[in-house]
N, C-alpha and C positions, 0 to 999 in steps of 0.2 A: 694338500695340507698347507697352509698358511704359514706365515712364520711367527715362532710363538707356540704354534699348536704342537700340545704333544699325544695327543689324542687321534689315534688309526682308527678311519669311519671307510667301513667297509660294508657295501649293498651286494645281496646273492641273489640277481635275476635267474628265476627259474620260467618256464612257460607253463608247467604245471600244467600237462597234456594226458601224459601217458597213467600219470596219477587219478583220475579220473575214468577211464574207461578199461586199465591192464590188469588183472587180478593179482597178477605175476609183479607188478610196479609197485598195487597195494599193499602185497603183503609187504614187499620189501623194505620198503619208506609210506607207512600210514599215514603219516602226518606231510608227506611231500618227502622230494627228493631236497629241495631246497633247503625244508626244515633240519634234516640230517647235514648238512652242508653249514648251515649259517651254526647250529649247536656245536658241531667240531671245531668250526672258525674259536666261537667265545671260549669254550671250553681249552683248546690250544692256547689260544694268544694269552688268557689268563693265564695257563701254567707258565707260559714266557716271559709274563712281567709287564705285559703288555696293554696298556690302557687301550683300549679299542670299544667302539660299538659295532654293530655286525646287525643291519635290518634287510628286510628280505623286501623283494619289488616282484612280483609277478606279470606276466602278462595280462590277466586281465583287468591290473590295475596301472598298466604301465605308461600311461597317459599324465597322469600322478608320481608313482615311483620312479620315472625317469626322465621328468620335465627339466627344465633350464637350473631350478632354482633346487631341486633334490641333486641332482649333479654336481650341479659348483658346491656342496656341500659333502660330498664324494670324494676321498681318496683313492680308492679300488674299486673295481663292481666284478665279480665273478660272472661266469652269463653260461648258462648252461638252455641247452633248446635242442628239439631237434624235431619232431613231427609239425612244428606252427612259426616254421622260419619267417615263411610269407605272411604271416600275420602280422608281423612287426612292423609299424608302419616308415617306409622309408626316412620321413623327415626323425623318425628318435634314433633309427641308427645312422642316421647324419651327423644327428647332435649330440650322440656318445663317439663316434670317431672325432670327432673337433676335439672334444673335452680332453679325448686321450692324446691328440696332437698336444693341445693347450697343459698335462702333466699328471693326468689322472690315469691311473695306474687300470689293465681290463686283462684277467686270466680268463680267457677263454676255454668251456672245459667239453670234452671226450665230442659229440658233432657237432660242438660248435663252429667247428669247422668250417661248417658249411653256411652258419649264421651272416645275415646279409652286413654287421658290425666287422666281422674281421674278415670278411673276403673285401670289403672298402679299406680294410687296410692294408691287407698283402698284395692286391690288386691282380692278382691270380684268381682258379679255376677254383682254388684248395680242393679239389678233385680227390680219392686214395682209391684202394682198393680195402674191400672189409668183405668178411664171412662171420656170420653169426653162429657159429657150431660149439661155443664152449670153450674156446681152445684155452690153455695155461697160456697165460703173458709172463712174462719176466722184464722187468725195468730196469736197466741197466744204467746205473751213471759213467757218464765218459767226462765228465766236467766235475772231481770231488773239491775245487776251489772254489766251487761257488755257493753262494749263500744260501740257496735253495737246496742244493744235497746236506744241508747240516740235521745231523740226525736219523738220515736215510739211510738203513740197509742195502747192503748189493749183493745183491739185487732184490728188488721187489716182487715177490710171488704174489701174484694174484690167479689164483685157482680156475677159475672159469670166468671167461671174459667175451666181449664180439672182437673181431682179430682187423686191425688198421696196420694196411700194409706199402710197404712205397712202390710204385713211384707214388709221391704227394706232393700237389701241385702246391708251392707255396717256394716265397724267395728262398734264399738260400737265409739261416736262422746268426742272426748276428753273436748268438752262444748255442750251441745245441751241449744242454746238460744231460737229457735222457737220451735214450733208446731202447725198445724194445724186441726181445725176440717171441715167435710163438710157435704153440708145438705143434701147427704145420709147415712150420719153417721160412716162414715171415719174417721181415723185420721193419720198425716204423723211426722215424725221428718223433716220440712220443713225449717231450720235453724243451720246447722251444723258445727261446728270449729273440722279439724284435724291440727295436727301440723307433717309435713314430713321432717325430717332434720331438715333445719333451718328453714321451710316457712312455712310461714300459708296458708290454705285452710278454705276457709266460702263456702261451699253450700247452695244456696240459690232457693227453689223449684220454689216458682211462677210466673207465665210470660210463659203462653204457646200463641204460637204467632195467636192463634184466635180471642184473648180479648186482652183489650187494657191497662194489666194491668201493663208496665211501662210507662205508661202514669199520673198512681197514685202518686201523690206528697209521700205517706207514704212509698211506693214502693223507691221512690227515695232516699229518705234517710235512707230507710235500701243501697240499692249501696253503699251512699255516705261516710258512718258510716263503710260499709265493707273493703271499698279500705283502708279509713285511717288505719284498725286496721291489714290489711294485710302486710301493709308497712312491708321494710326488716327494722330491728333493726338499729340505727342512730350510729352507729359504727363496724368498719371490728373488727374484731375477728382474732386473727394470728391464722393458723392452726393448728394443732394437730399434731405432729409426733414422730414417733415411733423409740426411742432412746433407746439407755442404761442408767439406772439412776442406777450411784455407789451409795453407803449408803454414807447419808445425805447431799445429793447432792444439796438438800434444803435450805442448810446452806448456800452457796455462793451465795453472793450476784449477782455475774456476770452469774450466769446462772436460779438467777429466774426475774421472768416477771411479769406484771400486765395484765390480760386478762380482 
């Protein structure tokens, strides 16, 4: 976000896979899993007060929706994927990790995981353990000061779910807000803040596309709660550069600044 702008511009990369060939996907999200994604974004942030646009980038336009010039126009991008990781072609998840270094905000959701964007940014395996059998999750916050539990019940029931369980390979999470238990007796760091550069990263586990679980209003407002606290900082920052600093260079007025 620019300085100036009050306006949250938020892109929901879907790969729009399983939608396509799942009967089980279709019923679920006809119109995409993304479209149900970017509809709860507008629909939340508007009940929040919230000036926002909220477009959707696919994979198979994402040549387009996620070039140099749609990015630097980019606050947030959610990124949801999991059967067409490989598909993504290495140089745009080079050039969404920069971006997120450089202050744009990327929630990474349920196998994202495993997406070739945020394994270059945790620089781990993001490895877990998961079982598809339905189990009951519970989302637990263990962090209620932060801005992304505002409005979330504790815990979050989600009825039948695929079960992500630790160990998970990823650094250690510079806020873990969630966690989840499941009724195999699992539990996941399902709720995680790093910070890369300038940008913030919320991974956020649940929503594996055989349940219909952004479909859950609670669901929704963790999204909606995430974008806003992803936003880049509401002011540019001059950059940093690497100068000669004579002794007490500090003292001249004309060569110090307000950052």
């Amino acid at each position: 976000m620019t300085q100036g702008s009050t306006t949250l511009r938020v892109a929901v990369y879907g790969e729009n896979r399983h939608e396509k060939v799942d009967p089980r996907v279709q019923e679920l999200y006809p119109d995409g899993m993304h479209t149900t994604i970017a509809e709860a974004l507008r629909t939340t942030l508007a009940a929040d007060g919230v000036d926002a646009e909220v477009r959707v980038a696919l994979l198979d336009d994402i040549e387009e929706s996620l070039s140099e010039e749609a990015l630097a126009r980019t606050d947030v991008l959610t990124w949801w994927g999991h059967m067409a990781h490989d598909d993504v072609p290495d140089e745009i998840a080079e050039r969404v990790a920069r971006r997120v270094r450089e202050g744009m905000g990327l929630v990474p959701l349920h196998s994202a995981h495993y997406s070739k964007v945020f394994r270059l940014l945790m620089g781990t395996s993001c490895n877990l353990l998961w079982r598809n059998d339905g189990d009951e999750e519970r989302v637990w916050t263990v962090n209620g000061s932060h801005p992304i539990t505002r409005g979330v019940p504790h815990p979050i029931v989600i009825p039948e779910q695929e079960m992500y369980g630790e160990m998970f390979d990823i650094p250690a999470p510079d806020e873990l807000v969630f966690v989840s238990s499941f009724s195999g007796g699992e539990v996941f760091r399902s709720g995680c803040c790093f910070r890369r550069g300038k940008g913030k990263v919320f991974y956020f586990s649940p929503g594996d596309q055989e349940y219909p679980v952004y479909h859950q209003a609670e669901i929704q407002r963790v999204l909606a709660n995430a974008v806003q606290w992803a936003r880049p900082e509401p002011r540019e920052i001059a950059p940093v550069k690497i100068a000669n600093a004579p002794r007490d260079w500090y003292r001249d007025e004309e060569t110090t600044r307000v950052i």
